[in-house]
Steps between C-alpha positions, in 0.01 A plus 500: 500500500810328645866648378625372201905528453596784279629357106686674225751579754777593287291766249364652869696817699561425856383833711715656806305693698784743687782671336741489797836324561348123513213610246754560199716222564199282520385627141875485408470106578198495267644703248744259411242295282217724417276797584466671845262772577617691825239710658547798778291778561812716495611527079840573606562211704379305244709632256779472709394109553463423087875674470635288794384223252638596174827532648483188629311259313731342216770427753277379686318296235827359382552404842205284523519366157274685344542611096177744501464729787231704503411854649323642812240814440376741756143544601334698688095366490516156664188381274744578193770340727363146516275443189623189378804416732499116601706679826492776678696549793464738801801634592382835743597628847483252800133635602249259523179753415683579239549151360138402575331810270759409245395166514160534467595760217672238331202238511245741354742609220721222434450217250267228604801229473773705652706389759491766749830520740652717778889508556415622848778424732324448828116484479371154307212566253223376740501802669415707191247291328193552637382752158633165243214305364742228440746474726674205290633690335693698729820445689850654623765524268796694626816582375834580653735762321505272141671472270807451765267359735251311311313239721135553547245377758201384423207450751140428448244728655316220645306423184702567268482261216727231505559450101540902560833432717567204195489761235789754679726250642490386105511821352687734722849324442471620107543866651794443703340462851539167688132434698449338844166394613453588894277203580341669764429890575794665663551882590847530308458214306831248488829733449362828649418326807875384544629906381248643768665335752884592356372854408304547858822406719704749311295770565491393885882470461507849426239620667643378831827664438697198451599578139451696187325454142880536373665243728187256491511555077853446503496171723231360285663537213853368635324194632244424221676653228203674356496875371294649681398473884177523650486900585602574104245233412237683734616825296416395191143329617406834655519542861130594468387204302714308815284663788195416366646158463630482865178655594281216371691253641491654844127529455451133482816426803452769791818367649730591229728749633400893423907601481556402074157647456568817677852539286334507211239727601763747574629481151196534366337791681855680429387415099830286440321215312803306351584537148227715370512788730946525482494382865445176699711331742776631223514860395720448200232400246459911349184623395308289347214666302 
């Protein structure tokens, strides 16, 4: 039977699968105007996800003009997860076997009209499809750091539905996230391919000696007058979560120079991660467990 659009959208949960930095502030998006059901395999981090929210989620709410927020729950069964949800949104680690078991998880378990979508940063939803019966129904949504930076790409898997793509860029902007359709599949999608390239020559800035995270920070936010510069930005991210980023691309262009990814490796074989672990390119961060 062909895919048929999900209805009762409002009295439906939408379903984050991952509890991690993007994962909660993706259900905190949701949360502003009803039910969101976060599942990870690891209670605490789910826990620690459906708090993130409940801080959050009437400022944010008020913020987007919404009267009734709602509330996120953690879940640890993914079939309990996703009964019901109209949405459910992948949100785990930057490893595409990963992705593909999850996503051929989520077609056996998920609701017959659920829109299935991945807020993978670097590897479009063709490549992890291959277990979907229907294939309309998925595509890449991904998410930047909302709900400061709340655009949101959206790019079809190949066969992804078109009245699919309809429904989000109509109903996405209700939850405080601006969509853009890529019209064609791109690794990095529209604005991650332009920060690649920024965050990828300030690595090679540093990494050939010529500066340092401080002094490239500080320039960019002297001549931009942003916050926060590309190395704290990388910080907060995860210097893993970059790597495996950085390694992707390189994967698909050879010729990209080996001198940002080697940085980073450094960092991360020495287990300063950014944010999470204390210690990044910035060691004043404290402990954070």
């Amino acid at each position: 039977m062909p895919f048929v659009l999900p209805t009762g959208i409002g009295a439906r949960p939408v379903t984050v699968v991952g509890a991690g930095a993007l994962g909660r502030r993706i259900a905190l998006m949701f949360a502003t105007r009803g039910r969101v059901r976060i599942y990870d395999p690891a209670r605490q981090t789910a826990q620690d996800a459906v708090a993130y929210v409940a801080r959050h989620v009437g400022e944010t709410a008020r913020h987007v003009g919404s009267d009734t927020p709602g509330e996120a729950t953690a879940v640890t069964d993914l079939g309990e997860a996703v009964a019901d949800a109209w949405l459910v949104v992948e949100a785990v680690p930057e490893r595409l076997e990963l992705k593909r078991r999850i996503f051929a998880d989520l077609d056996e378990t998920a609701p017959g009209d659920a829109i299935l979508a991945s807020n993978s940063s670097s590897y479009p939803t063709s490549q992890f499809v291959d277990g979907v019966a229907h294939p309309e129904r998925v595509l890449n949504m991904h998410f930047y750091m909302p709900p400061r930076q709340a655009a949101v790409d959206l790019m079809s898997c190949g066969k992804t539905g078109r009245d699919v793509l309809g429904l989000l860029l109509r109903e996405l902007p209700r939850y405080g996230v601006h969509p853009f359709e890529a019209h064609r599949e791109s690794t990095g999608f529209i604005f991650n391919r332009i920060w690649a390239a920024i965050k990828r020559e300030s690595l090679a800035v540093v990494a050939e000696g010529v500066s340092t995270p401080r002094d490239v920070d500080r320039m960019w936010q002297i001549n931009t007058g942003l916050k926060s510069g590309p190395f704290r930005l990388m910080d907060k991210v995860g210097l893993d979560v970059v790597l495996d980023i950085e390694n992707h691309y390189a994967d698909e262009n050879p010729a990209l120079p080996a001198g940002p990814r080697e940085l980073l490796r450094r960092h991360v074989d020495a287990g300063h991660l950014g944010v999470k672990t204390g210690r990044g390119f910035y060691d004043d961060y404290g402990a954070q467990g």
